[in-house]
C-alpha positions, 0 to 999 in steps of 0.5 A: 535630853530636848531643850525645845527649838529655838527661833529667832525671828521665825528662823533657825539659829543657823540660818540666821547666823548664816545670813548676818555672815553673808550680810556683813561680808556683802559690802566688803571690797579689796583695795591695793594687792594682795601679798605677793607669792610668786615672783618670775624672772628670766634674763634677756640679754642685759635686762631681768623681767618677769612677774609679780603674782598673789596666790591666785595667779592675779597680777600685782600691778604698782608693786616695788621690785629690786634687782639684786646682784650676787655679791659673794655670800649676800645680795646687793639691789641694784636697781629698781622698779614698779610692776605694770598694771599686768604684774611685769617689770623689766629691769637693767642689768649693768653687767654680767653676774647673778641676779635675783628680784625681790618684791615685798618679802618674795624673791625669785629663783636667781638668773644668770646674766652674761 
């Protein structure tokens, strides 16, 4: 059952959806991060570091991190910081124990500091 072609502006319907798609994404641009997915920790030492990544691998550059220490059966921060314009931090541990870095609602595996 033909309803006939349609046209607008001399083209198909879906290569004009398929060019008013490319033109209103044209002029989009990111600013600031994207959440935050993986985040990486090792201890070295007193001190915790590691890195905050999205979920292409990009780094999170200014993005606030905690230290957290194991206190019994919960976590309590620390210190804190802000990843570098490469994704990294490196942060003080006081003493030894179980620690593990929050940034946003991402924490990374818990280490062990001696």
């Amino acid at each position: 059952m033909g309803f006939g072609e349609y046209r607008i502006n001399g083209t198909s319907p879906t290569d004009w959806n398929e060019a008013k798609g490319m033109q209103a994404i044209c002029g989009v641009r990111l600013e600031g991060n994207r959440p935050a997915s993986r985040v990486t920790a090792a201890a070295r030492g007193r001190r915790v570091s590691g890195r905050v990544a999205d979920c292409s691998a990009h780094p999170l550059a200014g993005l606030a991190v905690q230290l957290q220490l194991q206190t019994g059966g919960s976590w309590r921060t620390v210190s804190s910081a802000r990843t570098s314009a490469g994704g990294t931090y490196s942060l003080a541990a006081r003493s030894g124990g179980t620690y593990r870095v929050r940034a946003e609602t991402r924490t990374s595996p818990s280490v062990r500091v001696r």
